[in-house]
N, C-alpha and C positions, 0 to 999 in steps of 0.2 A: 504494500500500500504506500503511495506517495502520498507526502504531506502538502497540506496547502502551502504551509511555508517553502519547503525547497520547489513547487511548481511555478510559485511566484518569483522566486529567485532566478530561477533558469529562464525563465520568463524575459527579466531584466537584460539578465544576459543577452539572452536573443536580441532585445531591443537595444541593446548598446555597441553589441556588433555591427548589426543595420548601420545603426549613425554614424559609426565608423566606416561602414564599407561607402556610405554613401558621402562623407566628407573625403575619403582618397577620390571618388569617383570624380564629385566637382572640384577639388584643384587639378585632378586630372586632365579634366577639358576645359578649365579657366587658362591653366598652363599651355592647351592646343590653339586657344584663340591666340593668346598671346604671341605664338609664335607664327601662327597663321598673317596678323595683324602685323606683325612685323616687319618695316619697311628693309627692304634691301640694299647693301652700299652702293652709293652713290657712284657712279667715275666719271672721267669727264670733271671741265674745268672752267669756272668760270671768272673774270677779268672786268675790272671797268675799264670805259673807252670814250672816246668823244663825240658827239653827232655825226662827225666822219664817218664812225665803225673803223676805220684798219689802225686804231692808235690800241697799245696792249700796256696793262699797266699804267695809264695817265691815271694816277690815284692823289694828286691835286689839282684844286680848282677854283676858282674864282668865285663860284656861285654854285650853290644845290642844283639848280635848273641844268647846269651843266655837264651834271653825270649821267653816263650812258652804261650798260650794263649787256656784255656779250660773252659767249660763250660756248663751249663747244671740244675737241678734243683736246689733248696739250700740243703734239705734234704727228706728221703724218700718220704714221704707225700704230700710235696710239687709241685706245676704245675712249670713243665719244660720249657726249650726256646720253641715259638711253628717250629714245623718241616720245612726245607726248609732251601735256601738258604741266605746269609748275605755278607754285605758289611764289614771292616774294615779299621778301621783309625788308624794314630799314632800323638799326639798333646801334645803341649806343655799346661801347668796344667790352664792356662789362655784362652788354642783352637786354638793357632796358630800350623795351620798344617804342619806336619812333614813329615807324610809319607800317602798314599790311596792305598786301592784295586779297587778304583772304575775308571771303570765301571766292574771291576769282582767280584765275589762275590766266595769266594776262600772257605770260611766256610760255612760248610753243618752238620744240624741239624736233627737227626732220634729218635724216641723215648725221645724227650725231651731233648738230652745231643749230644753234639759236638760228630761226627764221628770219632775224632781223637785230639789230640792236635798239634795245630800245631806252628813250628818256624813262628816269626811275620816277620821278616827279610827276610823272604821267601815272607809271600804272601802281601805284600805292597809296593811300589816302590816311591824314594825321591819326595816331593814337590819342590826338588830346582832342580833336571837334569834327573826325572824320570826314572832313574836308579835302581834296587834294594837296599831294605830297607828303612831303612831312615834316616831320618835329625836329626843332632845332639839337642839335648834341650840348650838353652839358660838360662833354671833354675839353678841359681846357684847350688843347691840341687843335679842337675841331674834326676831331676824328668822328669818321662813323663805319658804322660794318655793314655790308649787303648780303642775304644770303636768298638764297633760288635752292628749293627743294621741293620735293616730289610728294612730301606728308606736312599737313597743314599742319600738326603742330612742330616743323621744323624740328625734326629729333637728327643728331647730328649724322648717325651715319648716313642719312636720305638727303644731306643740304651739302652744298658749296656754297664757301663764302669769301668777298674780300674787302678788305680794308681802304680806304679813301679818306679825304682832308676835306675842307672845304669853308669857304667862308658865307656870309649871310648879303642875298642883293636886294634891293629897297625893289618890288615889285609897282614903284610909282614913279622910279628915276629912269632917265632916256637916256642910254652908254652913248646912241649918237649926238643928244645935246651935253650932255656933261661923261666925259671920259671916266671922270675917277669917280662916280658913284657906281655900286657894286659892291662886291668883299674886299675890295682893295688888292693890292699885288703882296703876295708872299712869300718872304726869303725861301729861295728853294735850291736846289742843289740837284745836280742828276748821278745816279748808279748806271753803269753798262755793265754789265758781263758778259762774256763770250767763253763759246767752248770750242776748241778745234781738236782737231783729229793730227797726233802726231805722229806721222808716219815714220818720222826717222827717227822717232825715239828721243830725241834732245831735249825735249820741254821747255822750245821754244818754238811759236806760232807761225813755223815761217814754212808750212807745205800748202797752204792755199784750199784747205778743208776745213770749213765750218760747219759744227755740226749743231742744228735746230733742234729744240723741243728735250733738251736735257733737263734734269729735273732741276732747282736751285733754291735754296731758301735763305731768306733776308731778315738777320736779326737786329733792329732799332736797340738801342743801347738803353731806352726807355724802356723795353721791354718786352716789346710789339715783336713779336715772330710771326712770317708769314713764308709755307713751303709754298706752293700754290705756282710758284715763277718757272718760268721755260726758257730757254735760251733762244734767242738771241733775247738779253734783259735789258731795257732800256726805260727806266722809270726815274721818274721827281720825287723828291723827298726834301724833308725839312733839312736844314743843318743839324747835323749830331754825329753820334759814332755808330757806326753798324760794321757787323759781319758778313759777308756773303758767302755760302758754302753750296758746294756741290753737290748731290746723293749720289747714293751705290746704287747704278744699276741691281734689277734681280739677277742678269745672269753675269757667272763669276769670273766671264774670260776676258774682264774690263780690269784696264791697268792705270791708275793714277801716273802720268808724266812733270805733274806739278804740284804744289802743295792744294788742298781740297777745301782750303775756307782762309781767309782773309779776313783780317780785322782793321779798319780804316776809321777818320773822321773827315768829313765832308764840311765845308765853311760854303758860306750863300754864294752862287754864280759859278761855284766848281765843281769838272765832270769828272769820275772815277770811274777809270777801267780795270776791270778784273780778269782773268783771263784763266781758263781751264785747260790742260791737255790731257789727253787719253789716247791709248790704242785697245787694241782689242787682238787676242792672241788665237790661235787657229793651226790650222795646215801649213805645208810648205814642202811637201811632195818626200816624204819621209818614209821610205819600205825600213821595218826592223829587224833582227836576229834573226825572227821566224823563215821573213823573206829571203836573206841571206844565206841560210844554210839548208833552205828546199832545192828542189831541182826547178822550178827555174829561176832561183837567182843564183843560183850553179852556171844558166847559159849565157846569164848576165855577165856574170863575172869570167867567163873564157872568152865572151868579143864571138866575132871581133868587135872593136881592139879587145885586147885583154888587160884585166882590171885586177890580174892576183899579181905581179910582181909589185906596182905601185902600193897597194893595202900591205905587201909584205915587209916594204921597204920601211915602214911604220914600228916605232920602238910597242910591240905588242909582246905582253909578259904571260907567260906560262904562270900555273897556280903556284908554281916553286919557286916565280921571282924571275925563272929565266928566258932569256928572249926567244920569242918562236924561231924566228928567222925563218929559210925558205920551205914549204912543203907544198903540196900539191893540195889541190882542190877539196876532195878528200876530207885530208887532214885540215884542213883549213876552217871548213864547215864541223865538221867535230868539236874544234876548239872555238867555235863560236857555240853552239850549243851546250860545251859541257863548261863554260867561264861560272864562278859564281865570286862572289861580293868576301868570303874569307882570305884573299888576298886583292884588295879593292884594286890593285891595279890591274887584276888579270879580268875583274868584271868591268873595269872603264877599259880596257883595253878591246874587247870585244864590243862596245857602245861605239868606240871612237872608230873600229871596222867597221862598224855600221854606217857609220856618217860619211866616212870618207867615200864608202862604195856609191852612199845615197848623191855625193856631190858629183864625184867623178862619172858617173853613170849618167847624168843632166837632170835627175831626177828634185835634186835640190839646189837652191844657188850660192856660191859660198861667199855672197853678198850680202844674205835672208839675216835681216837678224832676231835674234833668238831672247826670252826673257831668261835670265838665270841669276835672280836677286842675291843669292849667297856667292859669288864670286866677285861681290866688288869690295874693292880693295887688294883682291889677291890676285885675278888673272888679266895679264897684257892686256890693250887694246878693250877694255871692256867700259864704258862709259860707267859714271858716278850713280847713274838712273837704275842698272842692273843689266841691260841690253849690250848684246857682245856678236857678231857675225860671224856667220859659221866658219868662214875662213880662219879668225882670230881664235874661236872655241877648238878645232881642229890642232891648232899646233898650239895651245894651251897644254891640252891634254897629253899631246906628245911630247910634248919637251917634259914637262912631268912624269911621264913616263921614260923617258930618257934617264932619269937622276934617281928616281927613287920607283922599282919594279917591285920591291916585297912589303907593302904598306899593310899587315896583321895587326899592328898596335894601335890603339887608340891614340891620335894625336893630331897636330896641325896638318901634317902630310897627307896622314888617310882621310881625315876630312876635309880636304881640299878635292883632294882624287875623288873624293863621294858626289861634292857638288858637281865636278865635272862632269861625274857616268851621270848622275841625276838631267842636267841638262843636255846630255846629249841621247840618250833616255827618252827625255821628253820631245825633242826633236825627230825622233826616229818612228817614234809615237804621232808626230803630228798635234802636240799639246802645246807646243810654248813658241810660236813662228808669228812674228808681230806683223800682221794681214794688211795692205796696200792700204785698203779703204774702212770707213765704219763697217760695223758689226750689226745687227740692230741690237735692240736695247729696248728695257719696258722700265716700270717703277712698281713701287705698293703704291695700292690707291691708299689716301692717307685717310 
């Protein structure tokens, strides 16, 4: 017999599981909205500009009425705003709001890039009497910030946004009866930066390759950061101190040629150029070991012409230190397959066969030059930057090999020999050959 007491008990139970099952079940799908609801990152890039449209970055200005607002990818390559309609806001640099389009969404996106540029003053009306335009900034500066997003309440990863100056114009004075009513003229100052493409490695700007739509960000010493900038950068700003820095490419076969961020101060009426170099590393017609010691880089290597007495003539060390000197083909491919790294000159010794067959054969040029950062300071002929031609890598490695064939101990020697089979390694590989022209190149969307 059950008692009423324990029926009622179990009772409870029952009833308190329920409410549990049924309190996981609603944050369950409270948590699916949410994520349903959830605006998507933003990419694509937006810029003020002037009634023209082709000015990028004009983020001072005489007059509110003045700013224009466009927008679209950062550079060719690059993924565009996606298509469709946007909201736009006008706020003070802190987010106290100035001016809305919302509930309109005034800007419209086709092919990646704004339809048009449009006056902001146009399509936003005050936060203080809903009237056209907007509200004056409170920043001492005159700063104000624009942002164009895809969700009305502007949550940041659905918005782009940028920063601009501006002063206040008497909407009753005539610029052509009286010149100087308006916001007056403001001490300003211009930043350029540039990015070129350095092909020959020197880090400096003199190959006649400028490369567009690199990522840049600009730090005001005030405090004001803004990544958002693309190269070619050519903007006004107040007098003060800023930093200009370059970003990391995503992909990692990007080489800094120059230092990656500057620190400057600008006085009223002066222009500051900045300047970025990069290469980007690749191919450069590199067969390896593999190729070398198969049957046909066996045919390779008998010609005609023939290509084994030159690779023999080469100070190339057996695993005991001692010099191969002459053998036949054969044997030749043997000792490139059986080299390894316990006597490090006998594995840079089969790397530097490698390279040499790769040049001598026309396969590689021994002009190409090559990254190889841990050899400066150590090997001839090898620029301060890390880049060294394979010509110069080549008899690096052999003259090295000339002097010291049984490098077993840990030391300056055998780590010098390491760099070198490393780089020539990576040339035989097709890893490290500094490539003619750009590479392409993406960013994180921020």
């Amino acid at each position: 017999m059950i008692s009423r007491k324990s029926s009622l008990s179990k009772g409870r139970r029952i009833v308190k599981g329920n409410a549990v099952l049924v309190t996981i079940v609603a944050c369950l799908f409270a948590s699916s909205l949410v994520f349903v609801n959830a605006a998507p990152p933003l990419t694509g890039a937006i810029f003020t500009t002037s009634s023209s449209c082709n000015g990028v970055d004009l983020n001072i200005y005489k007059c509110k009425e003045d700013v224009y607002v466009n927008g679209g990818p950062a550079h060719p390559n690059a993924a565009g705003l996606p298509d469709g309609f946007y909201f736009v806001r006008v706020t003070e640099p802190n987010g106290t709001l100035l001016g809305t389009s919302v509930p309109n969404t005034p800007v419209h996106v086709t092919a990646g890039a704004f339809d048009q540029c449009y006056q902001l003053s146009a399509i936003v009306t005050k936060a203080s009497d809903n009237t056209p335009g907007y509200d004056t900034t409170t920043n001492p500066g005159g700063e104000y910030k624009v942002w164009v997003s895809s969700d009305s309440t502007f949550v940041e990863s659905a918005s782009k946004t940028d920063n601009f100056k501006s002063g206040v114009c008497d909407p009753n004075c005539d610029p052509e009866v009286d010149p100087n009513c308006g916001g007056g003229d403001v001490d300003t100052a211009e930043i350029i930066a540039v990015k070129f493409y350095d092909a020959n490695a020197n880090g400096i700007n003199d190959d006649g390759q400028e490369i567009a739509g690199w990522g840049v960000c600009v730090q005001q010493d005030a405090g004001i950061l803004d990544c958002s900038h693309v190269t070619p950068l050519d903007m006004t700003v107040v007098p003060d101190g800023y930093t200009v820095s370059e970003k990391n490419p995503v992909e990692g076969n990007w080489v800094h040629t120059t230092p990656t961020s500057e620190h400057f101060s600008v006085i009223a009426g002066e222009v500051h150029t900045t300047e970025f170099g990069n290469v980007c590393l690749g191919a450069g017609g590199g067969l390896t070991l593999g190729y070398w010691s198969n049957k046909n880089g066996g045919k390779v290597i008998t010609g005609p012409p023939s290509l084994l007495a030159g690779v023999l003539a080469l100070n190339l060390r057996n695993a005991n230190g001692t010099l191969l000197g002459s053998v036949n083909l054969a044997n030749f491919q043997k000792f490139l397959l059986n080299a390894n790294a316990s006597n490090m000159a006998n594995m840079l010794s089969a790397q530097l066969a490698a390279m040499y067959l790769n040049r001598a054969s026309g396969g590689v040029s021994g002009s190409a030059l090559v990254y190889a950062p841990c050899l400066i300071g150590s090997a001839a002929n090898e620029n301060a930057l890390g880049f060294i031609s394979i010509n110069d890598l080549i008899a690096a490695a052999n003259a090295s090999l000339g002097t010291d064939g049984y490098t077993v101990a840990a030391g300056p020697i055998r780590s010098y020999q390491e760099c070198l089979k490393n780089a020539l390694d990576k040339g035989n590989n097709n890893l490290n050959f500094v490539q003619a022209t750009p590479c392409p190149f993406s960013f994180q969307q921020q």
